[in-house]
PDB file with SEQRES, HELIX, SHEET and CRYST1 records, atoms N, CA, C and O in Angstrom:
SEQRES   1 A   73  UNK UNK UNK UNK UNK UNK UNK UNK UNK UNK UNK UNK UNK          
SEQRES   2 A   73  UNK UNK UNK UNK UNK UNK UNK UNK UNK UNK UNK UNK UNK          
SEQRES   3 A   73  UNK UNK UNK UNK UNK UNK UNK UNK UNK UNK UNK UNK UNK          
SEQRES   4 A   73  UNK UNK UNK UNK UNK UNK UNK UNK UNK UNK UNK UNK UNK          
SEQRES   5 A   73  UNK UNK UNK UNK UNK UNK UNK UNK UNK UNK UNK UNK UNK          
SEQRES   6 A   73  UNK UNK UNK UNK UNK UNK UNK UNK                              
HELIX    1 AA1 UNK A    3  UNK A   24  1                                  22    
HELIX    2 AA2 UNK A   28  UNK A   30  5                                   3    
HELIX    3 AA3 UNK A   31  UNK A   44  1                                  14    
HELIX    4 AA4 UNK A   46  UNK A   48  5                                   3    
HELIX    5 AA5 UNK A   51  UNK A   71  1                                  21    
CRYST1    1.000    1.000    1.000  90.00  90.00  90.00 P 1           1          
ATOM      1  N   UNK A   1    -126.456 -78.528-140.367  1.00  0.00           N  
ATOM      2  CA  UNK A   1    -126.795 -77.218-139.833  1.00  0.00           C  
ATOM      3  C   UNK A   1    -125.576 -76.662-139.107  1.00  0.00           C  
ATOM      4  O   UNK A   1    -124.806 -77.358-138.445  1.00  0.00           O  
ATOM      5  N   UNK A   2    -125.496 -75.706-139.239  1.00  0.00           N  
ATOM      6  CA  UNK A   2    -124.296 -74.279-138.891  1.00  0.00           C  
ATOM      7  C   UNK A   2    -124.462 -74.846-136.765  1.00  0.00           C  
ATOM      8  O   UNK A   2    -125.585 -75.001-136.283  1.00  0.00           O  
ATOM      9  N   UNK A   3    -123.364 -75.016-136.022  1.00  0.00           N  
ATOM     10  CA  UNK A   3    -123.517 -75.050-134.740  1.00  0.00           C  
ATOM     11  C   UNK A   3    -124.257 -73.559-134.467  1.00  0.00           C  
ATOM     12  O   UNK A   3    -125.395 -73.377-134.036  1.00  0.00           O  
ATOM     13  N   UNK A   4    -123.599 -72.896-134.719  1.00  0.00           N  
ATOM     14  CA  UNK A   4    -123.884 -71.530-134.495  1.00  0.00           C  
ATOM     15  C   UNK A   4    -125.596 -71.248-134.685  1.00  0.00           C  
ATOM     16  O   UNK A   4    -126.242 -70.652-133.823  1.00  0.00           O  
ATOM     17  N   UNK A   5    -126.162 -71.743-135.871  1.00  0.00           N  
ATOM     18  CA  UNK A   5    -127.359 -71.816-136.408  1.00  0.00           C  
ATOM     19  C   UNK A   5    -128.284 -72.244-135.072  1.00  0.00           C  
ATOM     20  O   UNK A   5    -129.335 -71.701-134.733  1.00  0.00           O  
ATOM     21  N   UNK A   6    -127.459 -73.617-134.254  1.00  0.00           N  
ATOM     22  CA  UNK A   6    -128.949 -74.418-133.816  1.00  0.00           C  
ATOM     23  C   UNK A   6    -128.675 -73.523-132.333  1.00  0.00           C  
ATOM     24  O   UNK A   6    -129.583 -73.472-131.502  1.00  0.00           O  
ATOM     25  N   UNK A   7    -127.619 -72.970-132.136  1.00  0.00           N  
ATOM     26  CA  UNK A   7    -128.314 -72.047-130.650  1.00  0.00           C  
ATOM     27  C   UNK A   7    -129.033 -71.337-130.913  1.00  0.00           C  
ATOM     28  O   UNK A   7    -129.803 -71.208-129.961  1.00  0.00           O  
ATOM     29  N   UNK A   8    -129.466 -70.309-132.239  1.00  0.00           N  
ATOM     30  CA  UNK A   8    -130.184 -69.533-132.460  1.00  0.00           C  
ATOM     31  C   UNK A   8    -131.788 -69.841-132.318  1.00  0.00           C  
ATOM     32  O   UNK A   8    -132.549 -69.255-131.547  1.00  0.00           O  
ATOM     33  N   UNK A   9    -132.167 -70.987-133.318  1.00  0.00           N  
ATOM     34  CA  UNK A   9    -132.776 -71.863-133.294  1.00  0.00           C  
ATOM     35  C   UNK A   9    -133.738 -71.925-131.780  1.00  0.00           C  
ATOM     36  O   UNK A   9    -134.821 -71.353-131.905  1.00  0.00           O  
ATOM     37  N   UNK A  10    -133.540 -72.397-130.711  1.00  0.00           N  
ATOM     38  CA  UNK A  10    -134.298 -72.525-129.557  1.00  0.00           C  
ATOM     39  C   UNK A  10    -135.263 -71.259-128.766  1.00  0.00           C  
ATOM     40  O   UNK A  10    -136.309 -71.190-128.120  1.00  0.00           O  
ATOM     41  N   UNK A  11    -133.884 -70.076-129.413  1.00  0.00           N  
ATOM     42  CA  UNK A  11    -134.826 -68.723-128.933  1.00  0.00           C  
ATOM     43  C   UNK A  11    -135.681 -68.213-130.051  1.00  0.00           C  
ATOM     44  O   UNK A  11    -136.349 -67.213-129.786  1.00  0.00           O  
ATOM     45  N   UNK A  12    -135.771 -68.672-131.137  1.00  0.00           N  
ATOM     46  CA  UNK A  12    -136.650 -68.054-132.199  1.00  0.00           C  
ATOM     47  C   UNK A  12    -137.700 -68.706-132.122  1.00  0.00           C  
ATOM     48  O   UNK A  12    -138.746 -68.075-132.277  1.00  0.00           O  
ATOM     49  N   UNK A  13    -137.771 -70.177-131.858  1.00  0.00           N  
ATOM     50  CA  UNK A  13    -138.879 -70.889-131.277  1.00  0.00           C  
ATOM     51  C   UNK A  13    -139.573 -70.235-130.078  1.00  0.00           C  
ATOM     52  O   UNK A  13    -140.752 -69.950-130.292  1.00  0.00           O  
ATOM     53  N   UNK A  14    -139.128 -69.953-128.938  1.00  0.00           N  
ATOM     54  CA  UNK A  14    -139.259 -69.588-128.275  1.00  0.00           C  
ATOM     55  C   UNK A  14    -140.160 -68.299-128.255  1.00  0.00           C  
ATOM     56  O   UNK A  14    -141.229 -68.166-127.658  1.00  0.00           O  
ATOM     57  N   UNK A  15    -139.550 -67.445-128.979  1.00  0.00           N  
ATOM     58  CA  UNK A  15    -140.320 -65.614-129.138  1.00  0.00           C  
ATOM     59  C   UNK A  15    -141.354 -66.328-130.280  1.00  0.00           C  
ATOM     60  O   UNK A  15    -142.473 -65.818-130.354  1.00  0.00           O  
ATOM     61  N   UNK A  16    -141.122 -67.215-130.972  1.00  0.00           N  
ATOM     62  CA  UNK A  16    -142.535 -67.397-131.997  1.00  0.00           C  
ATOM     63  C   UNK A  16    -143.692 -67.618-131.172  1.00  0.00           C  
ATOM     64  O   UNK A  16    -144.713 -66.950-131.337  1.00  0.00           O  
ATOM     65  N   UNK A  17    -143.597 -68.523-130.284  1.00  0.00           N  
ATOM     66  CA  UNK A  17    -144.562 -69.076-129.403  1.00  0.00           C  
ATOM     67  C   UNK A  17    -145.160 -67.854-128.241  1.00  0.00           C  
ATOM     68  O   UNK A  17    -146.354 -67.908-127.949  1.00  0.00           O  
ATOM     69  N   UNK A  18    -144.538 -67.089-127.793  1.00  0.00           N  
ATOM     70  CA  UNK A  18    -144.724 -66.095-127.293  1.00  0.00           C  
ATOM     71  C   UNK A  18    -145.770 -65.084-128.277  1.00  0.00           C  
ATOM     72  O   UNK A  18    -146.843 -64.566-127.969  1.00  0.00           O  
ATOM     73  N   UNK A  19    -145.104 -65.039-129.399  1.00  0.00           N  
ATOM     74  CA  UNK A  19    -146.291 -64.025-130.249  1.00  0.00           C  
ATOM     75  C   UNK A  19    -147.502 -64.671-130.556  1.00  0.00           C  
ATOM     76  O   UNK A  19    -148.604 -64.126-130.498  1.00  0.00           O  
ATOM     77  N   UNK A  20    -147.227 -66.198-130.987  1.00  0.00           N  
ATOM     78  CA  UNK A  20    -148.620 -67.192-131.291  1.00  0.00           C  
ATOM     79  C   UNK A  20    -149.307 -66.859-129.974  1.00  0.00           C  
ATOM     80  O   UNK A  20    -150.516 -66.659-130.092  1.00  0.00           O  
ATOM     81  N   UNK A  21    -148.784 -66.750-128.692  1.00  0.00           N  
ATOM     82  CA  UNK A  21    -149.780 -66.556-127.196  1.00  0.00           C  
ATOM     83  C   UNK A  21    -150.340 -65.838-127.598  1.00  0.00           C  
ATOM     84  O   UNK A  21    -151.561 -65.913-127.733  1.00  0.00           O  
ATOM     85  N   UNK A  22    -149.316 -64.458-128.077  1.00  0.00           N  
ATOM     86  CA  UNK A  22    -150.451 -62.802-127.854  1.00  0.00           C  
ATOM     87  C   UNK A  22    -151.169 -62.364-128.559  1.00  0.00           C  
ATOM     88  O   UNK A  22    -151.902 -61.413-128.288  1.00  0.00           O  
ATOM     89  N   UNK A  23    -151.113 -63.129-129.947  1.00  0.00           N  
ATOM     90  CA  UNK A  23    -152.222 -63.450-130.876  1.00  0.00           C  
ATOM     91  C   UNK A  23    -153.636 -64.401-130.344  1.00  0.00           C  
ATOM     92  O   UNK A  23    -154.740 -64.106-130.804  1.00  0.00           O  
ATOM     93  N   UNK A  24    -153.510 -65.384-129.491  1.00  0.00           N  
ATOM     94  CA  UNK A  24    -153.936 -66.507-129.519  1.00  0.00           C  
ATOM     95  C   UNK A  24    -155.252 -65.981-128.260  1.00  0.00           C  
ATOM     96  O   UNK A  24    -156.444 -66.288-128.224  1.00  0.00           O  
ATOM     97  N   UNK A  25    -154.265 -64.904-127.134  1.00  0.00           N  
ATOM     98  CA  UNK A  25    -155.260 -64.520-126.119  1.00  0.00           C  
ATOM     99  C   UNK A  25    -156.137 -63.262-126.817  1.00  0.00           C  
ATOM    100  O   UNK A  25    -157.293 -63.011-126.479  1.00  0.00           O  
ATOM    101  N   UNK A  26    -155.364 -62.482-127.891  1.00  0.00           N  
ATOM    102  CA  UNK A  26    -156.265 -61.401-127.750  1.00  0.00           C  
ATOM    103  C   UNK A  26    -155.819 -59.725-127.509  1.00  0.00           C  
ATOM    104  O   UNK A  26    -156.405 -58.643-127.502  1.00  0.00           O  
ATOM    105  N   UNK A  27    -154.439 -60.216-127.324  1.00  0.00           N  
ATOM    106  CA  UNK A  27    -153.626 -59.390-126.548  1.00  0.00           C  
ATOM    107  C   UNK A  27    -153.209 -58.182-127.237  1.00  0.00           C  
ATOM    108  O   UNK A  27    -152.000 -58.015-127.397  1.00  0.00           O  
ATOM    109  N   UNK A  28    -154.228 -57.100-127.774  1.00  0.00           N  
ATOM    110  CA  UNK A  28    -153.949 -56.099-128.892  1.00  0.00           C  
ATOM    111  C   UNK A  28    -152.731 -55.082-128.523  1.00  0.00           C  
ATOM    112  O   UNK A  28    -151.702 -55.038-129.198  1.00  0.00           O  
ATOM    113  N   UNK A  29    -152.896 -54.496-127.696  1.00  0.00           N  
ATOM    114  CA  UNK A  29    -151.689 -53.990-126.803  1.00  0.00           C  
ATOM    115  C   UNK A  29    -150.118 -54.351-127.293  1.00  0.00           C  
ATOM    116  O   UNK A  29    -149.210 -53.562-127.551  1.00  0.00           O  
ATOM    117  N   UNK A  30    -150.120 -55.855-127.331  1.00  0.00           N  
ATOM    118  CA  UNK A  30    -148.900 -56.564-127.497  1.00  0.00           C  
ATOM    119  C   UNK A  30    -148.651 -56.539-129.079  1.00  0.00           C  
ATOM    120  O   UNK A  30    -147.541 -56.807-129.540  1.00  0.00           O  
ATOM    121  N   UNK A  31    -149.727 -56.208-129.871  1.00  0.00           N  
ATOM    122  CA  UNK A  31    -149.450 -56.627-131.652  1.00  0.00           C  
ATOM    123  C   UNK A  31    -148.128 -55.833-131.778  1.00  0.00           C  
ATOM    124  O   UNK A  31    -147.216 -56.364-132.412  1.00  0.00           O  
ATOM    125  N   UNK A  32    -147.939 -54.611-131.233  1.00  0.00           N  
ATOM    126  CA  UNK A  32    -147.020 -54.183-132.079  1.00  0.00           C  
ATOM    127  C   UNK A  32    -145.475 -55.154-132.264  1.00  0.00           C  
ATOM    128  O   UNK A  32    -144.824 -55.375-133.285  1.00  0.00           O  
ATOM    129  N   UNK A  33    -145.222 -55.624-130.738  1.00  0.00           N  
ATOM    130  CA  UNK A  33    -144.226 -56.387-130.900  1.00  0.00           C  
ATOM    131  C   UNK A  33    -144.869 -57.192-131.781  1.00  0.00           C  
ATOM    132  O   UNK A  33    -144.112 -57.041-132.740  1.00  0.00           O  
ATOM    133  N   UNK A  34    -145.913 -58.118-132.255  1.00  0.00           N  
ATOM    134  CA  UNK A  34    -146.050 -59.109-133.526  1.00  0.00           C  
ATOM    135  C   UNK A  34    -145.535 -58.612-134.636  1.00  0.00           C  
ATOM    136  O   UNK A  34    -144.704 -59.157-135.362  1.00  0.00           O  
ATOM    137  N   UNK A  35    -146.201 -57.214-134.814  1.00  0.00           N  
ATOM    138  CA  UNK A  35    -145.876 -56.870-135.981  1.00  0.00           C  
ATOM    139  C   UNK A  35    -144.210 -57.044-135.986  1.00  0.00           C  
ATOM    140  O   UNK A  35    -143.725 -58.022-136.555  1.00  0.00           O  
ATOM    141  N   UNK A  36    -143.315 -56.010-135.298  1.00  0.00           N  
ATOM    142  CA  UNK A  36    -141.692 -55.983-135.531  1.00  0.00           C  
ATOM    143  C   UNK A  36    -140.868 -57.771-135.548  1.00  0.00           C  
ATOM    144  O   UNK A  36    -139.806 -58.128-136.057  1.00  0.00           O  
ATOM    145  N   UNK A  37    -141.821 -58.495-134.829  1.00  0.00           N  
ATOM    146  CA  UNK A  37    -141.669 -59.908-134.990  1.00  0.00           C  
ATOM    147  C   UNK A  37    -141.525 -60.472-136.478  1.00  0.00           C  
ATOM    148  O   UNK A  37    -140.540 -60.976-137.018  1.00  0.00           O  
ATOM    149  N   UNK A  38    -142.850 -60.224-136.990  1.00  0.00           N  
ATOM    150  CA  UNK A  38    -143.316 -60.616-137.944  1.00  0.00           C  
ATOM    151  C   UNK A  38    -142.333 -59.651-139.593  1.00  0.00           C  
ATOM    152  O   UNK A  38    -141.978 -60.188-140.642  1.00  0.00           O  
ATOM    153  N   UNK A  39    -142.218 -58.574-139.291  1.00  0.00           N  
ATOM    154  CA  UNK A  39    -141.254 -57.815-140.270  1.00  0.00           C  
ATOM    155  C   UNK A  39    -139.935 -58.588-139.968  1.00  0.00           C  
ATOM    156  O   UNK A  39    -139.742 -59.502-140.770  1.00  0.00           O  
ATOM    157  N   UNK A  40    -139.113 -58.465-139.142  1.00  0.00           N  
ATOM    158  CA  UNK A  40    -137.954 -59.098-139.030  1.00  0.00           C  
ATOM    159  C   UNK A  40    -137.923 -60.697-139.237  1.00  0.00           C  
ATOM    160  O   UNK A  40    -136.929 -61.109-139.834  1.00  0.00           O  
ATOM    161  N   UNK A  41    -138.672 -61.454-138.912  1.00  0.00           N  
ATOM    162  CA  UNK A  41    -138.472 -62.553-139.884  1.00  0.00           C  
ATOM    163  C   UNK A  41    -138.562 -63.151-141.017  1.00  0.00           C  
ATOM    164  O   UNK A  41    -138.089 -64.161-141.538  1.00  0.00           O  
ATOM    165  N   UNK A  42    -139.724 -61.780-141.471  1.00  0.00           N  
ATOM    166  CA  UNK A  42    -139.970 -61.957-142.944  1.00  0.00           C  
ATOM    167  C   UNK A  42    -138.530 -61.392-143.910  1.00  0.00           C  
ATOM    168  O   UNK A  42    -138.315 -61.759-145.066  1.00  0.00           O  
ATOM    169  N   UNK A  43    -137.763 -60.555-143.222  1.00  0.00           N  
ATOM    170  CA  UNK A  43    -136.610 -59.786-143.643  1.00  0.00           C  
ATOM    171  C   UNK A  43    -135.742 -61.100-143.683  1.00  0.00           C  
ATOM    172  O   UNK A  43    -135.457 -61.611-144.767  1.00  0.00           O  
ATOM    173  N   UNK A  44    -135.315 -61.656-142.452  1.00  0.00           N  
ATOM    174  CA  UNK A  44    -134.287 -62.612-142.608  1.00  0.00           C  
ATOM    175  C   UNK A  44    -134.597 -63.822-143.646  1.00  0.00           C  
ATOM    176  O   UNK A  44    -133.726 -64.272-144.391  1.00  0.00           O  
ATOM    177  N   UNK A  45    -136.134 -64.371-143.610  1.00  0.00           N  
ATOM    178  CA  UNK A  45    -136.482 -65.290-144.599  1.00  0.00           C  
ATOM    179  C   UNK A  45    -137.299 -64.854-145.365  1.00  0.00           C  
ATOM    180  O   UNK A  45    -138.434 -65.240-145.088  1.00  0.00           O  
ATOM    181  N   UNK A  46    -137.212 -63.991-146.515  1.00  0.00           N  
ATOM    182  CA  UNK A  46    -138.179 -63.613-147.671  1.00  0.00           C  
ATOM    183  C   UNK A  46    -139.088 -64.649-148.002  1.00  0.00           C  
ATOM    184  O   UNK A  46    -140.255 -64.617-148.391  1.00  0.00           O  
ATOM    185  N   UNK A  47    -138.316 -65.558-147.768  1.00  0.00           N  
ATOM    186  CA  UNK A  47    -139.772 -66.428-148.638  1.00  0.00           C  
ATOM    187  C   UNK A  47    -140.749 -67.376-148.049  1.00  0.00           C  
ATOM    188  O   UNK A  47    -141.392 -68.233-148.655  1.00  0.00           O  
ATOM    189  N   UNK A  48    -140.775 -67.046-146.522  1.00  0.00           N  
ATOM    190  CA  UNK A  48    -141.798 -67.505-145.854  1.00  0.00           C  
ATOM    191  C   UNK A  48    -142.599 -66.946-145.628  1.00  0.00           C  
ATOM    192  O   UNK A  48    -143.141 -67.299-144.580  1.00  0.00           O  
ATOM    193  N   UNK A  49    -143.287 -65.686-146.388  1.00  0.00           N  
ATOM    194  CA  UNK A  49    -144.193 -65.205-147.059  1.00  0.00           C  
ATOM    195  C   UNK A  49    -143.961 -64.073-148.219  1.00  0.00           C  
ATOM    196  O   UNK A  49    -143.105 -63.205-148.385  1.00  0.00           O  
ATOM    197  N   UNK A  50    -144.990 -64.439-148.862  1.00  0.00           N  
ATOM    198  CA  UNK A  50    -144.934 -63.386-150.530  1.00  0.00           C  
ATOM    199  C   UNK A  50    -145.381 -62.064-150.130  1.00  0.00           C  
ATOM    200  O   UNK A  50    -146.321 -62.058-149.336  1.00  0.00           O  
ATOM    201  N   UNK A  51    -144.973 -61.075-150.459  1.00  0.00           N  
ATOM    202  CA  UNK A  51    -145.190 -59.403-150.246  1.00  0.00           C  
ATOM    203  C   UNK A  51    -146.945 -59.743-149.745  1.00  0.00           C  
ATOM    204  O   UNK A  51    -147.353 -59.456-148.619  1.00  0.00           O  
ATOM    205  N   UNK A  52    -147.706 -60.306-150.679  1.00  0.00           N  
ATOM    206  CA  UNK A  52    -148.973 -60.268-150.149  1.00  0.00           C  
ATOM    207  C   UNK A  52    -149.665 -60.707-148.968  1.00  0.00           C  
ATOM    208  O   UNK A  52    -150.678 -60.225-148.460  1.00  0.00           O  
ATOM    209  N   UNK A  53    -149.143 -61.450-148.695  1.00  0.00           N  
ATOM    210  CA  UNK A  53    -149.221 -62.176-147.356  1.00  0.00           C  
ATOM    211  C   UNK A  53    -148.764 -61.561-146.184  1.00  0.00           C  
ATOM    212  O   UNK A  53    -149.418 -61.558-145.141  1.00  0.00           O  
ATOM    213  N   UNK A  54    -147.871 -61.138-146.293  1.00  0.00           N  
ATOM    214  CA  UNK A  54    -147.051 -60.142-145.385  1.00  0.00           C  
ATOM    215  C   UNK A  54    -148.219 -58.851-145.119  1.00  0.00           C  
ATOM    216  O   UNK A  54    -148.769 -58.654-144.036  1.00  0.00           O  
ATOM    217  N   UNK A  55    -148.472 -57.953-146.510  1.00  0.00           N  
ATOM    218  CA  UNK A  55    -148.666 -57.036-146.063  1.00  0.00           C  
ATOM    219  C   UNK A  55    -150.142 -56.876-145.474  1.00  0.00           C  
ATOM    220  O   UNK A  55    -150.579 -55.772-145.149  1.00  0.00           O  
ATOM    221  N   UNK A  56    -150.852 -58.013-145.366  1.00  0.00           N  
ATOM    222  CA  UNK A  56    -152.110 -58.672-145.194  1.00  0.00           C  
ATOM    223  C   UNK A  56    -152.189 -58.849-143.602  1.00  0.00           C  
ATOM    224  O   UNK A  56    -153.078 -58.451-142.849  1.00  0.00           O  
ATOM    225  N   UNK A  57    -150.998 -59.567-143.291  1.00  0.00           N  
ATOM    226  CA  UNK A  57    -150.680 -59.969-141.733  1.00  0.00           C  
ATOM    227  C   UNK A  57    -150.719 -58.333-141.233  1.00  0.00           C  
ATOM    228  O   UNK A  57    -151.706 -57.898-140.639  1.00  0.00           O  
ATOM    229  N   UNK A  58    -149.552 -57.491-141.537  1.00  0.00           N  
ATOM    230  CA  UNK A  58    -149.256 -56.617-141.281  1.00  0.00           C  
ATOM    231  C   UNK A  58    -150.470 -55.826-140.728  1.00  0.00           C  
ATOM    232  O   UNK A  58    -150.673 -55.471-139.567  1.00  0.00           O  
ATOM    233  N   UNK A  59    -151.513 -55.563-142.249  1.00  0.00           N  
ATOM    234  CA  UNK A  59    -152.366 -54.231-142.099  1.00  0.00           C  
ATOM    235  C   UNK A  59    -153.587 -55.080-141.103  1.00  0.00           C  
ATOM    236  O   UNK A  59    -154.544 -54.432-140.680  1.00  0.00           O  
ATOM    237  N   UNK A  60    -153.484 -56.189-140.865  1.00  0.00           N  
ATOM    238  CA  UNK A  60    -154.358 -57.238-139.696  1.00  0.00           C  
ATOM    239  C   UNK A  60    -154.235 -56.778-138.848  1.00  0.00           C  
ATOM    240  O   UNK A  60    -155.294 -56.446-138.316  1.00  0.00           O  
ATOM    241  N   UNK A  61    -152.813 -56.374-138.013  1.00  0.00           N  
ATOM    242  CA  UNK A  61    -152.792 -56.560-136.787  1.00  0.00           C  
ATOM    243  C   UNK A  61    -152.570 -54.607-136.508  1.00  0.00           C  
ATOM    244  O   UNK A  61    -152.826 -54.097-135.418  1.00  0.00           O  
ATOM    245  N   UNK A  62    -152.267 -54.116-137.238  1.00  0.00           N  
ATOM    246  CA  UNK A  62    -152.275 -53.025-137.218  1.00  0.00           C  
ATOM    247  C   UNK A  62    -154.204 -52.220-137.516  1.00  0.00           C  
ATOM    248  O   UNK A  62    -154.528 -51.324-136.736  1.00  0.00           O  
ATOM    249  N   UNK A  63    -154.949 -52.533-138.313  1.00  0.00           N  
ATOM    250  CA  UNK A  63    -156.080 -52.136-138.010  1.00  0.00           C  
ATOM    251  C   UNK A  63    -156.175 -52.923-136.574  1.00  0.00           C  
ATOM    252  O   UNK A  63    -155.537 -52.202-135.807  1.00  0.00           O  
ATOM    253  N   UNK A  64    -156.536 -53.760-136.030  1.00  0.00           N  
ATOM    254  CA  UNK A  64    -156.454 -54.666-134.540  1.00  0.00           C  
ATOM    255  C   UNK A  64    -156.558 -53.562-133.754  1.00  0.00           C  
ATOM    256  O   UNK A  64    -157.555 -53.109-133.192  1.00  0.00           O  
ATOM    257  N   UNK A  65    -155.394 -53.154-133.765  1.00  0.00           N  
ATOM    258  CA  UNK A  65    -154.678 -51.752-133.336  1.00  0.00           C  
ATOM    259  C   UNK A  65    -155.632 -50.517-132.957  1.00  0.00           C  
ATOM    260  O   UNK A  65    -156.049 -50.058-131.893  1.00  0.00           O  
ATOM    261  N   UNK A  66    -155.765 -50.236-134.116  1.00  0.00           N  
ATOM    262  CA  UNK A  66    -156.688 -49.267-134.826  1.00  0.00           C  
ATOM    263  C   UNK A  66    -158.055 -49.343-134.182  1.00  0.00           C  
ATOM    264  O   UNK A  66    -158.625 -48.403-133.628  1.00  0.00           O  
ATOM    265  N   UNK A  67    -158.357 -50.163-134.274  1.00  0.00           N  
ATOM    266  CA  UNK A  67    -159.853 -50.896-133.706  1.00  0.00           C  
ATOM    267  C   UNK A  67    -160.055 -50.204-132.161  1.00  0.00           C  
ATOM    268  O   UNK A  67    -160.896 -49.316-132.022  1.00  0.00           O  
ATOM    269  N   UNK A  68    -159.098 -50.742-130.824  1.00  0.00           N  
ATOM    270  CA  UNK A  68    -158.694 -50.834-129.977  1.00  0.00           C  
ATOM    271  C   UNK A  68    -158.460 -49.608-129.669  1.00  0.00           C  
ATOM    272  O   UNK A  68    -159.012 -49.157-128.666  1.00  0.00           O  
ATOM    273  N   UNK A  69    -157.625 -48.811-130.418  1.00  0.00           N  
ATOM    274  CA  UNK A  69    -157.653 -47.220-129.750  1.00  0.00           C  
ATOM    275  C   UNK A  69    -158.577 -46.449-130.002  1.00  0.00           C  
ATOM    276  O   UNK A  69    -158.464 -45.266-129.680  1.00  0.00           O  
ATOM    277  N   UNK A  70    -159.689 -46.902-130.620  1.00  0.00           N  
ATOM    278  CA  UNK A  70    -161.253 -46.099-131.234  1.00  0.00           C  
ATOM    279  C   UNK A  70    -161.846 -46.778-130.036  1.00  0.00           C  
ATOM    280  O   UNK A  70    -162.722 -46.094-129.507  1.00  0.00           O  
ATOM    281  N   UNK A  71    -161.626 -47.875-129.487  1.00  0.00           N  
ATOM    282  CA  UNK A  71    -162.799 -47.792-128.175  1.00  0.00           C  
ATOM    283  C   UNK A  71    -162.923 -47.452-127.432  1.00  0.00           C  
ATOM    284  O   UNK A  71    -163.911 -47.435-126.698  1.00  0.00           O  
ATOM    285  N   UNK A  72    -161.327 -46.785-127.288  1.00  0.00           N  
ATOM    286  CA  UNK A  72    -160.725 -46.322-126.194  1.00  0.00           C  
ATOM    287  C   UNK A  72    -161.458 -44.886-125.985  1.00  0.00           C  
ATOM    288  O   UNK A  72    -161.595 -44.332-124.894  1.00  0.00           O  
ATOM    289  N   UNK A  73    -161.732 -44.580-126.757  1.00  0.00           N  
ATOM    290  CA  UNK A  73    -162.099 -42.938-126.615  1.00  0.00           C  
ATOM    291  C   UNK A  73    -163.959 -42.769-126.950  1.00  0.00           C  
ATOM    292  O   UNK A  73    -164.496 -41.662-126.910  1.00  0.00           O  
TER     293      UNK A  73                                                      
END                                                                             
């Protein structure tokens, strides 16, 4: 592994676990950062999920969303 690679490494762990929280509590408010989470790593690694999967996660947390600002009113 690239030196350069494994400093990266600790903070990507890091913000993953952070989004697994704000998924994990409930935290709809917070999806959007999941979502830009979730696009940008799918960008850097294409193939840790297939277009379908992705756009599945995606329109998940975004209806979530959706959901949440309809109760609001």
């Amino acid at each position: 592994m690239l030196p350069s690679l494994r400093l990266f490494i600790p903070p990507l762990r890091l913000t993953a676990a952070a989004m697994w929280n704000v998924v994990q509590n409930g935290c709809v408010h917070d999806y959007g950062m999941v979502e830009e989470f979730v696009s940008t790593i799918t960008e850097l690694v294409p193939e840790l999920l297939n277009a379908d999967q992705k756009a599945q996660l995606l329109l998940g947390l975004r209806a979530r969303v959706l959901f949440l600002m309809l109760d609001l009113f």
